[in-house]
C-alpha positions, -999 to +999 in steps of 0.1 A: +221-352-473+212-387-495+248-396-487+248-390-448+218-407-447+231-437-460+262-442-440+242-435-412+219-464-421+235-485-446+270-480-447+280-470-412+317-470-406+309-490-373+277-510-382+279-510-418+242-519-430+230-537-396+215-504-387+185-505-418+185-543-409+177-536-375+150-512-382+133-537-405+133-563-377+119-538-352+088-534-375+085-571-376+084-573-340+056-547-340+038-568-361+041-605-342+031-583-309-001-574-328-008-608-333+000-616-299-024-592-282-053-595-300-053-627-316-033-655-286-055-640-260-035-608-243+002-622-243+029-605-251+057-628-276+084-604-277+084-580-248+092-598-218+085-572-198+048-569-206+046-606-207+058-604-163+032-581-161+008-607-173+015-633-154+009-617-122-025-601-137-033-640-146-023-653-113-045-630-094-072-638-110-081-609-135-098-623-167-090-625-200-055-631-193-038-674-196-014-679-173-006-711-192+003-688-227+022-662-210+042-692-194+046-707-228+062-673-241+082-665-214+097-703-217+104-700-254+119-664-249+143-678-233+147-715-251+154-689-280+177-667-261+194-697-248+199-712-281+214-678-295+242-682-271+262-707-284+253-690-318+266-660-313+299-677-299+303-694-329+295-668-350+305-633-335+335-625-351+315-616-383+281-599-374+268-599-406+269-638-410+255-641-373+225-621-382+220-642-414+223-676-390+198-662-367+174-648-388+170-677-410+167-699-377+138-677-369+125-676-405+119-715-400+101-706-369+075-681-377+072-703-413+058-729-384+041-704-366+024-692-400+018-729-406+000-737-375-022-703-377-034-711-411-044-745-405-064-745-373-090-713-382-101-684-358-102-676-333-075-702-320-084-735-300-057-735-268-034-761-281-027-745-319-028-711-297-003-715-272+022-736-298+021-706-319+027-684-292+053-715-279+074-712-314+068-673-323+086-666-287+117-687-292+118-673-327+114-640-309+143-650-277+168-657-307+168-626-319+168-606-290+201-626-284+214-619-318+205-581-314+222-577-281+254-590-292+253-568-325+249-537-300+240-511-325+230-483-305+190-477-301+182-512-321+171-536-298+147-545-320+125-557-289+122-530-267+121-495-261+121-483-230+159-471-231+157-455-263+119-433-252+145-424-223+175-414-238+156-394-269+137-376-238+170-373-221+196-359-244+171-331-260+195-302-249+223-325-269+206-314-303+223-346-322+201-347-352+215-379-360+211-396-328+176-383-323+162-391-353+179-426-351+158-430-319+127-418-339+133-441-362+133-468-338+097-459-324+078-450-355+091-491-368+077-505-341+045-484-343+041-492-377+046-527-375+020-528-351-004-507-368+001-530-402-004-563-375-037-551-362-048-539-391-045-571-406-057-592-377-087-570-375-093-572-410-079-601-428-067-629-402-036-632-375-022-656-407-016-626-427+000-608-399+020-635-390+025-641-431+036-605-434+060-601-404+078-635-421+081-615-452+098-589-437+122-614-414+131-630-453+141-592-461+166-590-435+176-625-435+188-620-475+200-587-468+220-602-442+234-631-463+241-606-490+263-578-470+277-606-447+301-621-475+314-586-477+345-576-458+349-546-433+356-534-401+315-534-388+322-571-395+341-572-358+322-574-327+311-543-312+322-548-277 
């Protein structure tokens, strides 16, 4: 059992370790939403989708909702998303060393973001608010690039609309594996944003945003550390 578990999550014969990686960087998103939500004033930094949703809820009017923030993330979603295109050319024939590139590109970012948040006090002012949300989002756009290139199944790290479907879907398959993989994929999230709002309720959003950097630094040396090693899960997935 200890063995299957990990090549399933750190020595898969397709994905080698990016599978754990992935999972770790799914709770960090969990935790920079958290912020998002209840400490930049109802915008979402990382799921696009919500953040749509938003901007029409702003634009009619409905309160508590700035247009001008959920702009500002949707803009450096993609800046960041945009920028991880050329990286990922440059960088796709060995996936480990493209998620080292990226993540330490979006360790600078949220170190800013951190930064920012720690030196303007709570609750936020517009300006330090919406550059926070500004360079969390491209930090955020990046790695959504980075993780759709990698294509492990079910780690998105972003979203998780497809994998709530296909977990609900393939029930009758009874693939242990595959369903608990999905699982997985939920509870991270939920936990990262359980640890986020805890921490915003009860501490500051600098601690959250402080804690999801820590766990970005996790990946980004794990990454650094298996990406000098040689393999097949090296090769692009697609």
């Amino acid at each position: 059992m200890g063995s299957s578990w990990r090549d399933q999550w750190f020595n898969h014969p397709r994905h080698g370790p990016l599978p754990a990686l992935l999972l770790v960087l799914t709770v960090a998103t969990g935790v920079v939403d958290a912020v998002s939500i209840l400490a930049l004033g109802r915008v979402f930094i990382a799921n696009m989708t919500g953040n749509v949703v938003f901007i029409g809820f702003a634009l009619a009017g409905a309160p508590g909702f700035s247009l001008i923030a959920s702009l500002l993330a949707l803009a450096g979603f993609l800046l960041g998303a945009a920028v991880g295109g050329p990286v990922v050319t440059r960088f796709r024939q060995s996936r480990g060393r493209l998620l080292a590139v990226v993540t330490t590109t979006e360790l600078v970012l949220l170190a800013v973001a951190v930064v920012i948040a720690a030196v303007s006090g709570e609750p936020f002012a517009a300006p330090p608010r919406d550059l926070i949300v500004l360079v969390a989002a491209t930090a955020l756009g990046l790695q959504n690039a980075a993780a759709r290139e990698l294509a492990v199944p079910d780690a998105t790290t972003t979203v998780l609309t497809m994998t709530l479907t296909g977990f609900a879907a393939d029930l009758r398959q009874r693939n242990g594996q595959v369903l608990l993989r999905r699982l997985l994929a939920v509870g991270a999230m939920l936990v990262g944003a359980l640890a986020g709002a805890a921490l915003v309720l009860r501490a500051s959003a600098s601690w959250a945003l402080t804690l999801a950097l820590l766990l970005v630094a996790l990946v980004c040396a794990g990454a650094w550390v298996f990406g000098r090693r040689p393999g097949g899960w090296q090769t692009p997935a697609r």
